[in-house]
KOLFIPA-853752 format. One record per residue (C-alpha): residue number from 1; x, y, z. Coordinates in steps of 0.25 Angstrom, whole numbers. Layout:
! residues N
{marba NUM {X Y Z}}
...
This chain:
! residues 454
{marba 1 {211 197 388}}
{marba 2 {217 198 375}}
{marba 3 {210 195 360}}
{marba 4 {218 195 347}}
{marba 5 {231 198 355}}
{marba 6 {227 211 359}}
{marba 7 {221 215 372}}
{marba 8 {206 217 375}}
{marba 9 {208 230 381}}
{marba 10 {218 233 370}}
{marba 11 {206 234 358}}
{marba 12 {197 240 367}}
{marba 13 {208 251 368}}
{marba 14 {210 251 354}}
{marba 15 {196 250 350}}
{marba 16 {194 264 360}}
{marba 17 {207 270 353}}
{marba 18 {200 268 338}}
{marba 19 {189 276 341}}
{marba 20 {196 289 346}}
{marba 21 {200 299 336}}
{marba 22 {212 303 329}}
{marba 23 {223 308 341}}
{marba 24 {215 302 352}}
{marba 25 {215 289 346}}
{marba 26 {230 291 343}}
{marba 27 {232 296 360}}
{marba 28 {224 284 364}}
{marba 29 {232 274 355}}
{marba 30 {246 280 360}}
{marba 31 {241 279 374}}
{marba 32 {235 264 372}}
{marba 33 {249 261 367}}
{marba 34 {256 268 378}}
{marba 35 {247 260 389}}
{marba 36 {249 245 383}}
{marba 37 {264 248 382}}
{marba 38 {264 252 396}}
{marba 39 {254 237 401}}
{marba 40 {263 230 393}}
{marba 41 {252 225 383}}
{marba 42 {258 222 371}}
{marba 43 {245 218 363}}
{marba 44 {239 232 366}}
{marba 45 {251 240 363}}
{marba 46 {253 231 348}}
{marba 47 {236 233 346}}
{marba 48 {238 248 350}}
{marba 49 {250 248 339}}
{marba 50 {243 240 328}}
{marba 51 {233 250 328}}
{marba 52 {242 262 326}}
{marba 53 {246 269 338}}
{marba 54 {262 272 336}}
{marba 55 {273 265 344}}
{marba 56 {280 279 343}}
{marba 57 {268 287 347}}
{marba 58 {275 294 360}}
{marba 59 {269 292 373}}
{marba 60 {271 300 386}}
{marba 61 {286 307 388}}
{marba 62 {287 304 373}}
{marba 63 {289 288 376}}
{marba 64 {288 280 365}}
{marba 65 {280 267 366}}
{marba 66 {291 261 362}}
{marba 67 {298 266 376}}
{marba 68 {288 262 384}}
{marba 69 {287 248 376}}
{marba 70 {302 248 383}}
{marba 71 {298 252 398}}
{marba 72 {289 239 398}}
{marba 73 {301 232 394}}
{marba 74 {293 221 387}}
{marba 75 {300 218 374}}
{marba 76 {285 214 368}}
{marba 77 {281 228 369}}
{marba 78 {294 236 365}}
{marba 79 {293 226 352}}
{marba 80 {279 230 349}}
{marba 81 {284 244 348}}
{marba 82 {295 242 340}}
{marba 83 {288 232 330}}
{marba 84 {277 244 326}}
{marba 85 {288 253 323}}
{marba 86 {292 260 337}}
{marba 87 {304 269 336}}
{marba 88 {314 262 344}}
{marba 89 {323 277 346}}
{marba 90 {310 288 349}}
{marba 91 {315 292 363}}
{marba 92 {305 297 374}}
{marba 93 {304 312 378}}
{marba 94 {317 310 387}}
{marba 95 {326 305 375}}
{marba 96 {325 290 381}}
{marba 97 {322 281 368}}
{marba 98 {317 268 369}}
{marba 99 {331 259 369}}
{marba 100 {337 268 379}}
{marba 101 {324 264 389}}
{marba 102 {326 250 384}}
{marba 103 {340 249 389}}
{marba 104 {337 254 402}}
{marba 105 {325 246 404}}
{marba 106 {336 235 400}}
{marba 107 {328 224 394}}
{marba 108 {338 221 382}}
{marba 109 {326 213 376}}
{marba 110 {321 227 373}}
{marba 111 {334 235 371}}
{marba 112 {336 225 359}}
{marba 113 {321 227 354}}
{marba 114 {325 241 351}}
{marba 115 {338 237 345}}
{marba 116 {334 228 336}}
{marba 117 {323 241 333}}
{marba 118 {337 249 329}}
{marba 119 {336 259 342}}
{marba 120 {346 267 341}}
{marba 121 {356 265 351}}
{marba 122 {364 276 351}}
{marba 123 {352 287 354}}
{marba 124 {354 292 367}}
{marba 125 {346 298 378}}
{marba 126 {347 314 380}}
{marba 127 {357 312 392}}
{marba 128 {366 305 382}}
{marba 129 {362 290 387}}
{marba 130 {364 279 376}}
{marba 131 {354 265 375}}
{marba 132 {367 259 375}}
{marba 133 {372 265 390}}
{marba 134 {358 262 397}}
{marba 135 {357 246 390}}
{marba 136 {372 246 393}}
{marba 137 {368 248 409}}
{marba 138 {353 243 409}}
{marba 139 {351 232 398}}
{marba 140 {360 221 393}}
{marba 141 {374 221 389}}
{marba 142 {369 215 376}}
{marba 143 {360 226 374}}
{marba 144 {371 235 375}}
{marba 145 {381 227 366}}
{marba 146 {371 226 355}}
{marba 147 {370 241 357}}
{marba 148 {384 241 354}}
{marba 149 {382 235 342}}
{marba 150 {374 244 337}}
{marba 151 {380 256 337}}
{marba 152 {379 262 351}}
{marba 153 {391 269 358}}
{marba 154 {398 263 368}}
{marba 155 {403 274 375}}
{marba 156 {391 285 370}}
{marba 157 {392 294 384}}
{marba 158 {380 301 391}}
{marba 159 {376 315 396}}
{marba 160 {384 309 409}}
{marba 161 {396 303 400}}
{marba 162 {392 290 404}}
{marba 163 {395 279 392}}
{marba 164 {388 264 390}}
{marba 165 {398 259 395}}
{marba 166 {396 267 409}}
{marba 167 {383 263 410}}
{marba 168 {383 248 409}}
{marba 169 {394 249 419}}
{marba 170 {385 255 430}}
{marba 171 {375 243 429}}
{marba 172 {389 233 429}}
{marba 173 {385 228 416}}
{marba 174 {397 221 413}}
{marba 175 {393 215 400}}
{marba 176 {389 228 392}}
{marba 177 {402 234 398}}
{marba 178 {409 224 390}}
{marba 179 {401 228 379}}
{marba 180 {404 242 380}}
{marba 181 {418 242 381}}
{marba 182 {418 230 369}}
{marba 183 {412 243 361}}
{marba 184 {422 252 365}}
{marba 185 {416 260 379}}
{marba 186 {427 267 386}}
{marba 187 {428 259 398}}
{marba 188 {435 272 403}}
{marba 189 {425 282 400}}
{marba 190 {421 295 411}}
{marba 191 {409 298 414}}
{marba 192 {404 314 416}}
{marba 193 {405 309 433}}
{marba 194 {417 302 432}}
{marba 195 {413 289 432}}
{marba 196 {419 278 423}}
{marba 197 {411 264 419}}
{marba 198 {422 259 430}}
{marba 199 {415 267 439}}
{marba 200 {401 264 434}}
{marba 201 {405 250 435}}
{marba 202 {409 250 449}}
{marba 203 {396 258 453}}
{marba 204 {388 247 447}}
{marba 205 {393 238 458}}
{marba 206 {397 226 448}}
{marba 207 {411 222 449}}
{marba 208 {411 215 435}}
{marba 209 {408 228 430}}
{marba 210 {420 235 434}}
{marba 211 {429 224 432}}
{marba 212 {424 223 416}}
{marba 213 {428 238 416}}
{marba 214 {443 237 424}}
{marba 215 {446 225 414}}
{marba 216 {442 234 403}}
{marba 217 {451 245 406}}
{marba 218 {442 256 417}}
{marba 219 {451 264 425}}
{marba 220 {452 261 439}}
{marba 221 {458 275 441}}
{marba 222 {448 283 436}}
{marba 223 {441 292 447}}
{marba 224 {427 296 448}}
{marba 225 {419 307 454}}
{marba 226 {422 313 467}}
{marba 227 {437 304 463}}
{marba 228 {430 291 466}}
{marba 229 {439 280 462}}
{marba 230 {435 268 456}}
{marba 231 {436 259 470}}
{marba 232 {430 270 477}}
{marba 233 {417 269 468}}
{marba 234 {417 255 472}}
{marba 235 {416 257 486}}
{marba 236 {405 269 486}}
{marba 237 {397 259 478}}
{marba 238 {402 247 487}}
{marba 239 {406 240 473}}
{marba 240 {416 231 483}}
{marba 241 {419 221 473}}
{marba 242 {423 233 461}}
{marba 243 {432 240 473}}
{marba 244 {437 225 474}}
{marba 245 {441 224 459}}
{marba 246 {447 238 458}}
{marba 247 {456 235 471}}
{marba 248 {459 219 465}}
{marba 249 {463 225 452}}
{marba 250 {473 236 460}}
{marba 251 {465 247 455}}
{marba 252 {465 253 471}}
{marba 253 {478 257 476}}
{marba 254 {483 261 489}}
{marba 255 {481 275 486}}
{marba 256 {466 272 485}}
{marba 257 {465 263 494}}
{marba 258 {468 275 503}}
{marba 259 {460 285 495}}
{marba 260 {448 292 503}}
{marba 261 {436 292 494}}
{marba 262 {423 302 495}}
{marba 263 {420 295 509}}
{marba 264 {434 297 514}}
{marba 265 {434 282 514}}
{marba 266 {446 272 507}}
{marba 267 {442 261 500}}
{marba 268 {443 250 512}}
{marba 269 {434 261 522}}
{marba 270 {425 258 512}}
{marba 271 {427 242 510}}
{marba 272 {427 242 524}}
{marba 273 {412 250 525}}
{marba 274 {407 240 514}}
{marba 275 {412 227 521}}
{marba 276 {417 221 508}}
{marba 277 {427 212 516}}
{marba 278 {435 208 502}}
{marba 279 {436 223 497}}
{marba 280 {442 226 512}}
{marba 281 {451 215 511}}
{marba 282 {455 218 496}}
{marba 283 {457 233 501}}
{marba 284 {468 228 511}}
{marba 285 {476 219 503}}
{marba 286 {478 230 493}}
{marba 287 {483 238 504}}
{marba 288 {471 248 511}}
{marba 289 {475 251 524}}
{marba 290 {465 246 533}}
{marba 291 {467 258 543}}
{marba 292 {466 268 532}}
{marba 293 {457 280 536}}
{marba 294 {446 287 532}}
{marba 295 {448 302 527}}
{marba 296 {441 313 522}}
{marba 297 {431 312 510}}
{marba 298 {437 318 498}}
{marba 299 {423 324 492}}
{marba 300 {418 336 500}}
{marba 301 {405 334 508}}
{marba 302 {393 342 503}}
{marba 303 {383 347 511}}
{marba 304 {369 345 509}}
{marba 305 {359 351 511}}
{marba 306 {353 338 517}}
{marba 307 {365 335 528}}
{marba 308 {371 351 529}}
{marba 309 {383 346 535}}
{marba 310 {395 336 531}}
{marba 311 {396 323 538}}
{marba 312 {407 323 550}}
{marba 313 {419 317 545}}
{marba 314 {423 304 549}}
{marba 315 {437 302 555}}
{marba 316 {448 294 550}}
{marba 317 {441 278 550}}
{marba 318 {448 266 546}}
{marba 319 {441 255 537}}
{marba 320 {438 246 551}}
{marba 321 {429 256 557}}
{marba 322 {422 256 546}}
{marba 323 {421 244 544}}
{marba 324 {414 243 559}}
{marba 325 {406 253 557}}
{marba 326 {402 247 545}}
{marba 327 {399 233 552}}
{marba 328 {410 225 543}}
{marba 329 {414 216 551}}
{marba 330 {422 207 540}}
{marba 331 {428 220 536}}
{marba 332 {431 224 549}}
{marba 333 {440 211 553}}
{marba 334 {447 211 538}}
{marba 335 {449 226 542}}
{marba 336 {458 222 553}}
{marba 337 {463 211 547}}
{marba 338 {469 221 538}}
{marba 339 {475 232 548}}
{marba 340 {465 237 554}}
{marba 341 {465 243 566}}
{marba 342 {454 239 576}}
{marba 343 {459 250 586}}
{marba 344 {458 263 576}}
{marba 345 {451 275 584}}
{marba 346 {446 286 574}}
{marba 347 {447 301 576}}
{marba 348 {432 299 584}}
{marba 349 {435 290 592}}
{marba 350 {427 277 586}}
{marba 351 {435 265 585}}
{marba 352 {431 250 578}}
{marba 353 {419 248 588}}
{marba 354 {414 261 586}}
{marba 355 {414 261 571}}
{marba 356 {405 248 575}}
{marba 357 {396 254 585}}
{marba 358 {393 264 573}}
{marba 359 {389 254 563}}
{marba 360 {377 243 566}}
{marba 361 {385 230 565}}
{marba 362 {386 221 579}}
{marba 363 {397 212 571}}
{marba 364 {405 225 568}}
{marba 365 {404 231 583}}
{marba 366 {408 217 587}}
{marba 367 {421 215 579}}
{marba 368 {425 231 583}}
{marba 369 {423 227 597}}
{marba 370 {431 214 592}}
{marba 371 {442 223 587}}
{marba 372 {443 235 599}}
{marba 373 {436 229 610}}
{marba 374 {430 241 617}}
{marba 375 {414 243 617}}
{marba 376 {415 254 623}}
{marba 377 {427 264 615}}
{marba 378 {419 278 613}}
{marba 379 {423 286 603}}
{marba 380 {426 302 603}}
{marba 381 {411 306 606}}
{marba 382 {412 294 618}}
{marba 383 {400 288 609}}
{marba 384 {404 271 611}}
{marba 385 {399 261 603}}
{marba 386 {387 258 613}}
{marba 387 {383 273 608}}
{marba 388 {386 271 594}}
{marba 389 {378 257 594}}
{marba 390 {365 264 599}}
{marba 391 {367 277 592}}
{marba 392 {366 270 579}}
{marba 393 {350 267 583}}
{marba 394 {343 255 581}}
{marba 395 {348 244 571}}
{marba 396 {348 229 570}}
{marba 397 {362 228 576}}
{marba 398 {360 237 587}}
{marba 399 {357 226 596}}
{marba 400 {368 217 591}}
{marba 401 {378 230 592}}
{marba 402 {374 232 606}}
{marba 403 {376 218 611}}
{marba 404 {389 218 605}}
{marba 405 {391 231 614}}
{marba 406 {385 225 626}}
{marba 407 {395 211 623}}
{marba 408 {408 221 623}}
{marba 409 {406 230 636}}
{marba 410 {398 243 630}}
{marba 411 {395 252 643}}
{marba 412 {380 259 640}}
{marba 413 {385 269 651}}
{marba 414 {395 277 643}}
{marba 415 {393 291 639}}
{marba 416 {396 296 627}}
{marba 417 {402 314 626}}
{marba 418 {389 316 627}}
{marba 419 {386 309 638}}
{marba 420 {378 298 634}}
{marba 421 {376 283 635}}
{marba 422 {372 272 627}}
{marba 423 {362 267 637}}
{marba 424 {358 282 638}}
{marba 425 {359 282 622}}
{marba 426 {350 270 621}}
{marba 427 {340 275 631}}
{marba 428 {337 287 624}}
{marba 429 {337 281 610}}
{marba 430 {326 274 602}}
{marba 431 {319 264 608}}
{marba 432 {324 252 599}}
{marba 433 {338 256 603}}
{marba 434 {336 257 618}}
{marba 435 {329 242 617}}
{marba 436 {339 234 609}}
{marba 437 {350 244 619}}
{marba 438 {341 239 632}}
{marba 439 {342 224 626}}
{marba 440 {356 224 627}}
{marba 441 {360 232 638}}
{marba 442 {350 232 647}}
{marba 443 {342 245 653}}
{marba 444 {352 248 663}}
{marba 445 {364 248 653}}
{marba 446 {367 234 656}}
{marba 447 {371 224 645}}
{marba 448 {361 213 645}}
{marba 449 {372 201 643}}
{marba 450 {362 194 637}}
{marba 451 {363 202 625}}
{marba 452 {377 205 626}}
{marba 453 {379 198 613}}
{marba 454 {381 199 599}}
């Protein structure tokens, strides 16, 4: 209920609040204040203002009611503040000032409250962070352009030697990238970890990002941490369309197509793993070789105290395989399309329909079958793909897998070096397993030809 624009309960609390002496009465209105900013009742907050209590009175951690006006990002309460004479630069007991939260909360309605209030853009945060980098990544571009314009430094780093400009790359914000790079940013610029706004960028997973920063100059050739390049970023944060761009524009030569990155993979393993079809068909008209191997990783495994021991290595794999294991079906028939070879054999043994067996896809395990028409090839621990298919445990392709096994031959009766079956594999598992195994196959080992379909 409300009477003369204030709320009821607000007079009674400021009726309580006259009454109290001195300090207390000083407490009690800070406190009063603090709560109708924090309900988002501006009539309180204003009554609690026109009878005196500060708008720079500090609350807890040294906020300012002016910041916490910003958390509720209502534009009414932060312009309350300000008209009754809130200092628009008092920063809280962390060094965060009230434009800085504004600009990462993002409502640029707010930002340009405390511009128009004069906050200064150019005071940063103890770690070096200007108002201009967080609006540049969180708020508008316009927010950032006005910034600009009113004195802040495009390419003011941080404690990390991250710029502006590096910040509204990592959100792909095109537009205040333009902005930045209008004003001056280096578009080349290093941070502290190697990373350049191409790299942010491409780690933002926006396409046109990277594109506004290539077009401006960014150096394709720069490396990263670990001597990530800027296609291999791409693929680690399966950014397909930005490995695309690079690849288009001839920024990925032979010599990194053949390149092993911190997974020992080249650049079409991981196209392959990822099932982008047009990245993989890109790869091999620029002139990946489509049997080109895995290899070793070129950062050192570190042991954890987690884990204790390095994972085994992988032998040599071609893109195919991985692809199968993958379930990339598409992939998998551009692959060969390309010069692939459907009969490769690893070092251990697994060929195209074992890579399958390992992955859950029941398309995948039937195009390898497709390709080398043998369900039961073993590999060098004997294991076939009736094992591999039941060792992967329950799934929603285990019975589509199994069928597709069944369709093809699969014999239940062969042991693997160890001596065991998969029908004695499926009998001693998990009770799910065994069902969906005994729906197909029958008790007896039988495939039930009913089922012996996809």
């Amino acid at each position: 209920m409300r009477k003369g624009g204030v709320h009821t309960s607000s007079r009674i609390v400021l009726a309580a609040l006259l009454a109290l002496p001195g300090t207390a009465h000083a407490q009690a209105a800070t406190d009063a204040l603090a709560q109708a900013i924090t309900a988002g009742d501006v009539p309180g907050a204003r009554a609690a203002l026109d009878a005196g209590t500060s708008p720079n009175q500090p609350l807890a951690y040294g906020e300012t009611p002016l910041a916490r006006a910003v958390e509720t990002q209502e534009p009414a309460m932060t312009a309350l503040m300000l008209e009754h004479g809130a200092k628009p630069d008092t920063a809280d007991a962390e060094g965060l000032t009230p434009l800085a939260l504004a600009c990462e909360r993002g409502s640029a309605v707010i930002v340009g409250q405390l511009l128009d209030a004069r906050a200064d853009v150019r005071k940063a945060g103890p770690d070096g962070t200007t108002p201009l980098a967080v609006c540049a990544r969180f708020s508008s571009a316009a927010t950032a352009q006005r910034m600009l314009s009113m004195g802040a430094k495009a390419d003011a780093p941080d404690a990390r030697g991250q710029t502006p400009l590096m910040w509204a790359a990592s959100s792909g914000g095109v537009d205040a990238i333009l902005h930045l790079l209008k004003a001056g940013a280096k578009v080349n610029g290093v941070a502290k970890e190697g990373f350049t706004p191409l790299f942010f960028a491409i780690a933002s997973g926006s396409v046109d990002a990277p594109r506004v920063l290539l077009d401006a100059g960014a150096d394709a050739a720069h490396r990263g941490p670990e001597n990530t390049s800027a296609v291999q970023l791409a693929l680690y944060q399966k950014n397909w369309r930005a490995a695309e761009l690079l690849v288009e524009r001839g920024l990925v030569g032979k010599a990194d197509f053949a390149e092993h990155d911190r997974n020992g993979e080249q650049p079409l393993h991981a196209a392959a793993a990822g099932g982008d079809e047009a990245l993989v068909s890109l790869l091999l008209a620029k002139g990946a070789d489509a049997n080109g191997l895995t290899g070793a990783s070129r950062i050192k495994w570190v042991t954890e105290a987690n884990f204790g021991m390095p994972p085994a290595p992988v032998p040599p794999t071609p893109p195919l395989l991985i692809a199968a294991q993958h379930g990339q079906v598409a992939v998998m028939k551009r692959l060969v399309a390309g010069g692939a070879n459907p009969a490769f054999v690893a070092e251990n043994g697994v060929n195209v329909v074992l890579a399958a067996a390992s992955g859950r896809s029941a398309a995948a395990l039937e195009e390898a079958l497709a390709l080398a028409p043998d369900a039961n090839v073993a590999n060098g621990k004997g294991a076939t793909a009736l094992h591999l298919v039941l060792d992967g445990g329950m799934h929603g392709q285990l019975a589509p897998m199994l069928r597709v096994l069944a369709a093809h031959g699969a014999r239940p009766d062969i042991a693997n070096q160890r001596g065991t079956t998969p029908a004695q594999m499926a009998e001693g598992g998990l009770a799910t397993v065994k069902a969906v195994y005994d729906q197909v196959f029958g008790q007896k080992g039988a495939p039930v030809l009913a089922s012996a379909h996809p």
